[in-house]
C-alpha positions in Angstrom: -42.5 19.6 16.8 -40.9 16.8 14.4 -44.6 17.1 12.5 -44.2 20.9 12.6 -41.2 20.9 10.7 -42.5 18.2 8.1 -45.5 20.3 7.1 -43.4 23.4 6.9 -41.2 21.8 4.6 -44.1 19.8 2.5 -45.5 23.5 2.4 -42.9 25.1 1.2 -42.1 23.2 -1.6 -45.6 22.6 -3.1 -46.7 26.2 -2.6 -43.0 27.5 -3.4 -42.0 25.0 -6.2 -38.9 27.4 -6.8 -37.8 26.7 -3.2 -34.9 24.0 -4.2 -32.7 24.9 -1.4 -34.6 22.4 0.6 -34.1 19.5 -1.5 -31.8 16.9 0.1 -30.7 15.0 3.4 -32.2 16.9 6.4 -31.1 16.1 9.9 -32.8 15.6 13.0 -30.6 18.3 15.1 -33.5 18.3 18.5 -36.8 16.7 19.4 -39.4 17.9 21.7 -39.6 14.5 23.0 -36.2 14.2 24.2 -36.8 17.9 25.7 -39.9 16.6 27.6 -38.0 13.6 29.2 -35.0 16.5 29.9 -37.6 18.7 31.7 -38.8 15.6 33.4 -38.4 14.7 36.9 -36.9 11.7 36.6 -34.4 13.3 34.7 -33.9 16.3 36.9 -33.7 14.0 39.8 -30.8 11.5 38.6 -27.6 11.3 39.0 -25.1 13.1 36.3 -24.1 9.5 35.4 -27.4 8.4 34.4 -28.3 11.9 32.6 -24.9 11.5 30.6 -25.8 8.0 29.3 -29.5 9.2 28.8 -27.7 12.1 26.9 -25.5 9.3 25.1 -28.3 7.7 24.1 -30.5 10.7 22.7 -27.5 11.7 21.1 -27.4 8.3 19.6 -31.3 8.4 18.2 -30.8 11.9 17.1 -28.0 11.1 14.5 -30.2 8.4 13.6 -32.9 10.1 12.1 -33.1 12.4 9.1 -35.7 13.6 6.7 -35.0 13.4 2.5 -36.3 15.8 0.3 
């Protein structure tokens, strides 16, 4: 998904030159790894005190990453 996005927006601005509206600090608001590990069992199968601190801690790697344009 995360590659997705990055081509879409390399795309768009070498094809579109005009595009400036993408230009800047881009954050990472989901991933489909995250979404994977969600879906999981493991997951599914926890307690709600371990899926809130797995949630804490994808929360954590999500406002971590961003993409500049």
């Amino acid at each position: 998904m995360n590659q997705v996005l990055f081509y879409f927006l390399v795309y768009v601005q070498f094809i579109h030159p005009n595009s400036e509206r993408i230009i800047g600090k881009w954050d990472l608001i989901s991933s489909g790894t995250i979404e994977s590990i969600k879906n999981s069992d493991g997951y599914l199968l926890s307690d709600l005190k371990t899926q809130t601190l797995a949630n804490e801690m994808f929360q954590v790697a999500l406002d971590s990453v961003f993409y500049e344009f």
